[in-house]
C-alpha positions in Angstrom: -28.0 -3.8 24.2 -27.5 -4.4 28.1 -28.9 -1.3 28.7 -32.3 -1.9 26.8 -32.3 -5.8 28.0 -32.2 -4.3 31.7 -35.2 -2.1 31.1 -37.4 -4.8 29.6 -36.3 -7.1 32.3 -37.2 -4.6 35.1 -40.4 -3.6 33.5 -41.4 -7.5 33.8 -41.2 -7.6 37.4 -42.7 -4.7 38.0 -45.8 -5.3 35.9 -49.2 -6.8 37.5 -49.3 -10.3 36.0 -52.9 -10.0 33.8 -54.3 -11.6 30.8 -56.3 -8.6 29.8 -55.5 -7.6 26.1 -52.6 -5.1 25.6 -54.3 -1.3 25.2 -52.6 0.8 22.2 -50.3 2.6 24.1 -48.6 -0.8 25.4 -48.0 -1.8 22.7 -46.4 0.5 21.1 -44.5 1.3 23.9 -42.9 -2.6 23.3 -42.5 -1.7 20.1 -40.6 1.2 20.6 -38.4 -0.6 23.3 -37.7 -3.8 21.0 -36.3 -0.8 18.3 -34.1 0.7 20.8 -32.6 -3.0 21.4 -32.5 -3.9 17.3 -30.6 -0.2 17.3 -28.7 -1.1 20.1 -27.0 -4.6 18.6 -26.5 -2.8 15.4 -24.1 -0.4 17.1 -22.5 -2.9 18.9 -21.7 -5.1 15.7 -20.4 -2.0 14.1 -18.2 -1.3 16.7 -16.9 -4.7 16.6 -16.1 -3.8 12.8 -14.8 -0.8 13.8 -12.4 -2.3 16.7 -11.5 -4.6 13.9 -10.6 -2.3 11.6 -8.3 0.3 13.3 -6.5 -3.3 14.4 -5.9 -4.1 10.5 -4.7 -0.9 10.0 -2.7 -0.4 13.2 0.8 0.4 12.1 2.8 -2.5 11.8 6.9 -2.5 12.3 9.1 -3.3 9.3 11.7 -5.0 11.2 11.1 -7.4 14.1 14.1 -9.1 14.7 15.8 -11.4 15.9 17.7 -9.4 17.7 20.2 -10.1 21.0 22.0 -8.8 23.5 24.1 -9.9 26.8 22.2 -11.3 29.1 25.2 -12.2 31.4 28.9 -12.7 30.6 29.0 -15.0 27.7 25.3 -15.6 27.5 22.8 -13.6 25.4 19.0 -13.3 25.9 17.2 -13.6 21.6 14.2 -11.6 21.3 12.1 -9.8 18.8 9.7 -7.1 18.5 5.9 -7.2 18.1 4.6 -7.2 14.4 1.9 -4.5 16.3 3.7 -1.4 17.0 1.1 -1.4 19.8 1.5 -5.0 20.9 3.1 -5.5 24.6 2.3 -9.2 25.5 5.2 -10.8 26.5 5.7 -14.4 24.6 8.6 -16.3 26.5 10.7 -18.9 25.8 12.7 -22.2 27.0 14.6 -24.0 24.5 15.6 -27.7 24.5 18.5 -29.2 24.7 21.3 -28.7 21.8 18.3 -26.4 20.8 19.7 -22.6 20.7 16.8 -19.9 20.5 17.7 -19.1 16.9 16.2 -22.5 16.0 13.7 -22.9 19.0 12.3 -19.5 18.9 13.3 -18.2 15.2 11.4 -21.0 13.7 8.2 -19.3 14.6 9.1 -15.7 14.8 6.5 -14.8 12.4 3.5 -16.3 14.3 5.4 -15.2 17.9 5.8 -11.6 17.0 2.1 -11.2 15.9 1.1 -11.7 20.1 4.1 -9.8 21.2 7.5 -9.3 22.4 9.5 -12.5 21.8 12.1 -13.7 24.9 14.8 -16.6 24.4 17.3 -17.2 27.0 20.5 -19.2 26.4 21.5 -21.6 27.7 24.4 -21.8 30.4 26.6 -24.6 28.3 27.4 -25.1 24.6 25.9 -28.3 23.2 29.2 -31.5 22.8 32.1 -29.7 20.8 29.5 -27.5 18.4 30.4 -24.5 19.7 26.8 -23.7 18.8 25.0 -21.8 21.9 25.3 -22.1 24.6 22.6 -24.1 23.2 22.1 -26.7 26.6 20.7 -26.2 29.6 23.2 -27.4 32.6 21.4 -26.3 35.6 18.1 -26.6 37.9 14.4 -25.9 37.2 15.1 -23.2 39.6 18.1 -21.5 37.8 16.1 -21.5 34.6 13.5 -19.6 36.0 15.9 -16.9 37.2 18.0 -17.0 33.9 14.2 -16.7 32.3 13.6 -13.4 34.7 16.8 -12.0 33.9 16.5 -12.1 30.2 13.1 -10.3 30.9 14.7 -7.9 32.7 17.1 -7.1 29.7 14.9 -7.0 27.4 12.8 -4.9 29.1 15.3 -2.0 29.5 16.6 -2.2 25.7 12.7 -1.7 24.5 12.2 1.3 26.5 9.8 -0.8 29.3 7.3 -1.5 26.2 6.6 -5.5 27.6 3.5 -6.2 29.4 3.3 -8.9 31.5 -0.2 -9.2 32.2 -1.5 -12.3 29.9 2.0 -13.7 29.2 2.2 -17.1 27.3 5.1 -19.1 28.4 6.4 -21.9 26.0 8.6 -24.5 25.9 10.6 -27.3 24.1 11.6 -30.3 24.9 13.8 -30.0 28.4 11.9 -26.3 28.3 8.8 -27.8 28.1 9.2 -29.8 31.5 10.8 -26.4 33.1 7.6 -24.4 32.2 5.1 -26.7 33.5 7.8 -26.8 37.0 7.9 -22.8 36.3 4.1 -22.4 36.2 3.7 -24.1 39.9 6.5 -22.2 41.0 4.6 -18.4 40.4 0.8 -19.0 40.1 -0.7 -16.6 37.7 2.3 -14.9 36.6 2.1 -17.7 33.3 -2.0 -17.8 32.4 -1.0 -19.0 29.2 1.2 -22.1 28.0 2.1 -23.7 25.0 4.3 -27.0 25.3 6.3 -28.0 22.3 7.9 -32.1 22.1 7.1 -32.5 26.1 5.4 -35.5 27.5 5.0 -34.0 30.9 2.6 -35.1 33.8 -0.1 -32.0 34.0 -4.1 -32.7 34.5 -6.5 -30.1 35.5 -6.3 -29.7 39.0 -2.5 -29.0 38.6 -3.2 -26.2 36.0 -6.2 -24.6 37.7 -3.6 -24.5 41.1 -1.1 -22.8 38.8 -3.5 -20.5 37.7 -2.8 -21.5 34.0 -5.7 -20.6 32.1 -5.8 -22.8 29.3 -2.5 -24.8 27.4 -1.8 -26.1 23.8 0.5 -28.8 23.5 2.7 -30.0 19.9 4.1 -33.1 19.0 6.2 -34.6 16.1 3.9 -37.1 14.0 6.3 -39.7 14.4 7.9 -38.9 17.9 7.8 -40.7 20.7 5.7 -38.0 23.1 2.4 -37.8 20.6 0.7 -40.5 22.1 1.2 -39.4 26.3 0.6 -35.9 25.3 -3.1 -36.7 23.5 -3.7 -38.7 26.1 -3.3 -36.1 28.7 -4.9 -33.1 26.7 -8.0 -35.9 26.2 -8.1 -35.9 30.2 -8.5 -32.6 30.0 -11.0 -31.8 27.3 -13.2 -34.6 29.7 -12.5 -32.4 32.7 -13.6 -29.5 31.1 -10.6 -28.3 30.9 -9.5 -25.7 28.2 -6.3 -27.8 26.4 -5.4 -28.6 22.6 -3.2 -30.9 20.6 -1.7 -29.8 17.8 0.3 -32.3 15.9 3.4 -31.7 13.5 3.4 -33.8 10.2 6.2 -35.4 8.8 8.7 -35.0 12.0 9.9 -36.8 15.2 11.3 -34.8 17.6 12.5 -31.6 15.4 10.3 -29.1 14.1 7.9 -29.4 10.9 8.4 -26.9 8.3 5.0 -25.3 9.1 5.7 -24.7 12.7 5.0 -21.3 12.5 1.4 -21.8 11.2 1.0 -24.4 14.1 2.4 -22.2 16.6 0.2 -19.6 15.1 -2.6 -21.8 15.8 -1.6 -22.9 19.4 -1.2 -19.1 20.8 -4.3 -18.5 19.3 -6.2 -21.0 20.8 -4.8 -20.4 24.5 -5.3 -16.6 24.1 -9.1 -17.3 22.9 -9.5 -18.2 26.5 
């Protein structure tokens, strides 16, 4: 359709500008042009249908996960496996405080493996006496990131090398939420994507566009206490021009609704849209 738009384009310049009345040949020389571009846009919407197609029927794995392995001594990395067995977007993970990856991540598995490769560090301390975890984060921004690159790392090796890292989303919750926006500064472009989850944090255009984040999503409880700072900034944004969304959770505070998947569904769609 380019092709045929080019030549009608070209053929305008070059033409003598006249009034006179179009002889027989002309015309249906136009006409014969404007059926090459009606053919053309055909072909393109049916390879649209047929791109979408082979992606319906692409084969699709059985078992995704969760799965885990060491990470370090006494810390695991969580993961899980495309829904695609073609899929190699990595989808990353930093989980709250006294919020393990088997509740931060596996929530929305379903709606994380349908992007790609799922990665969910631990923690470095177990959260009060629970002996759940280690579920809490104990350390810097800075140590997060390189316990974030090391889980990579693992993961990378035990799936044969299948992640790709070109067009990764990096999400957060809570306390991860405020290390991915501190992680995004920290390596512009390697994060284009990010999804923020229960995190009021200070982020505006200019800091994005700097961080080479290409668009972000941000969720928030109904009835928690960050709803209202993080509409205001993603109304900033949407002013600015900025590509950002809120989506909101019903029925909860600071802990996840029980259709978290279909939101996080929603919020990885949006930022990969862009």
């Amino acid at each position: 359709m380019r092709l045929a738009l080019g030549v009608l384009l070209l053929a305008a310049c070059r033409a003598p500008h006249s009034d006179a009345p179009k002889t027989e040949t002309e015309t249906d020389a136009a006409t014969e042009t404007e059926t090459e571009a009606d053919a053309a846009t055909v072909t393109e919407a049916a390879t649209d249908a047929a791109t979408e197609a082979a992606a319906a029927t692409a084969p699709r794995r059985e078992k995704i996960g969760p799965f885990e392995t060491i990470m370090m001594p006494n810390r695991t990395v969580w993961y899980a496996l495309p829904r695609a067995e073609d899929g190699h977007r990595l989808v990353a993970h930093l989980h709250g405080q006294c919020a393990p990856p088997v509740y931060s991540c596996g929530s929305w598995i379903d709606a994380g493996a349908e992007y790609g490769f799922m990665v969910c560090p631990t923690g470095n301390e177990h959260c009060n006496d629970s002996g759940m975890g280690p579920a809490m984060w104990d350390e810097s921004f800075a140590l997060m990131d390189s316990d974030l690159e090391r889980g990579i790392a693992v993961v990378q090796r035990k799936t044969d090398g299948g992640i790709d890292r070109d067009g990764a989303v990096l999400t957060g919750f809570s306390r991860g939420g405020w290390a991915a926006i501190d992680l995004v500064r920290r390596h512009p472009g390697r994060w284009p994507y990010l999804v923020l989850i229960e995190a009021d944090v200070t982020i505006n255009k200019a800091y994005l566009e700097a961080s080479k984040v290409r668009a972000v999503a941000m969720v928030a409880g109904e009835h928690g206490t960050e709803l209202a700072g993080e509409r205001k900034s993603v109304d900033a944004m949407k002013d600015a021009g900025y590509p950002a969304e809120l989506y909101v959770m019903p029925d909860t505070a600071h802990l996840y609704s029980t259709n978290i998947d279909e939101i996080m569904r929603q919020a990885l769609a949006f930022v990969l849209a862009h």
